[in-house]
C-alpha positions, 0 to 999 in steps of 0.5 A, spaced: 388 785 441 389 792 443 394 797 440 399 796 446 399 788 446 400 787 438 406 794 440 408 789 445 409 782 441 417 781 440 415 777 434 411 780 429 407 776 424 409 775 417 403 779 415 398 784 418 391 787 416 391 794 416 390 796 424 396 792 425 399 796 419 397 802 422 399 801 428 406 798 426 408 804 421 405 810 426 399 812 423 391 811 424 387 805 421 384 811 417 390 813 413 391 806 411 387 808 404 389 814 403 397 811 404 394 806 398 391 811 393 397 814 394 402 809 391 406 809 397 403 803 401 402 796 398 397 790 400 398 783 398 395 779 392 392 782 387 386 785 388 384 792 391 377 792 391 374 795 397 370 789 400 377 785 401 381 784 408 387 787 406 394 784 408 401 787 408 407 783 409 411 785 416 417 785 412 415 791 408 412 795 412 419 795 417 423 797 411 418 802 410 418 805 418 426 805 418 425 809 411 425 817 413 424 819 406 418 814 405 415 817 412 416 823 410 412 823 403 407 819 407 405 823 412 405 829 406 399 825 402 396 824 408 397 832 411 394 833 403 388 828 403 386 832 410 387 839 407 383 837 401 377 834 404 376 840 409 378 845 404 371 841 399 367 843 406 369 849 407 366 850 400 361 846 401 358 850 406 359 857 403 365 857 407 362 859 414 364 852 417 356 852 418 354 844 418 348 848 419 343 854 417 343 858 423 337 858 427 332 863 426 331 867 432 324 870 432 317 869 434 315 869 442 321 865 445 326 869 441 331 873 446 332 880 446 337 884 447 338 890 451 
């Protein structure tokens, strides 16, 4: 089920994996650990571990999506999650946002300037 089918649902069911959760509170599946890590999202069960599916109940997840505060608190961890992570490629990369040592041009290909 795509995106705009599971939106479309007039009954949703009582829990949802972490796609459907993203979906439903208007973030991307990728947010999901970060809201986790964050303590402001909560799956089912008592395991956290990687590996495991991850569920959340619907009724949760709809107090969450009519709360402002939380929304706004939610899309901060994820700004800084971002911020964070680009910030340590940058610094990893000398700070010249190069993925890659630039190609030396020299030899009998290389092209001259006028």
């Amino acid at each position: 089920m795509n995106n705009e089918d599971f939106l479309n649902l007039k009954t949703y069911p009582a829990r949802l994996y972490a796609e459907q959760a993203a979906t439903y509170l208007g973030f991307k599946p990728h947010d999901i650990p970060v809201l986790i890590a964050a303590g402001l999202l909560k799956p089912l069960g008592g395991s956290c571990a990687a590996q495991i599916v991850k569920y959340f109940a619907t009724a949760e997840l709809e107090k969450l999506r009519r709360n402002t505060q939380w929304l706004s608190r939610a899309t901060d961890a994820v700004r800084r999650h971002w911020e964070r992570k680009n910030a340590r490629r940058r610094k990893r990369h000398n700070g010249r946002g190069l993925l890659h040592e630039p190609f030396a041009l020299t030899g009998p290909n290389s092209p001259t300037t006028p």
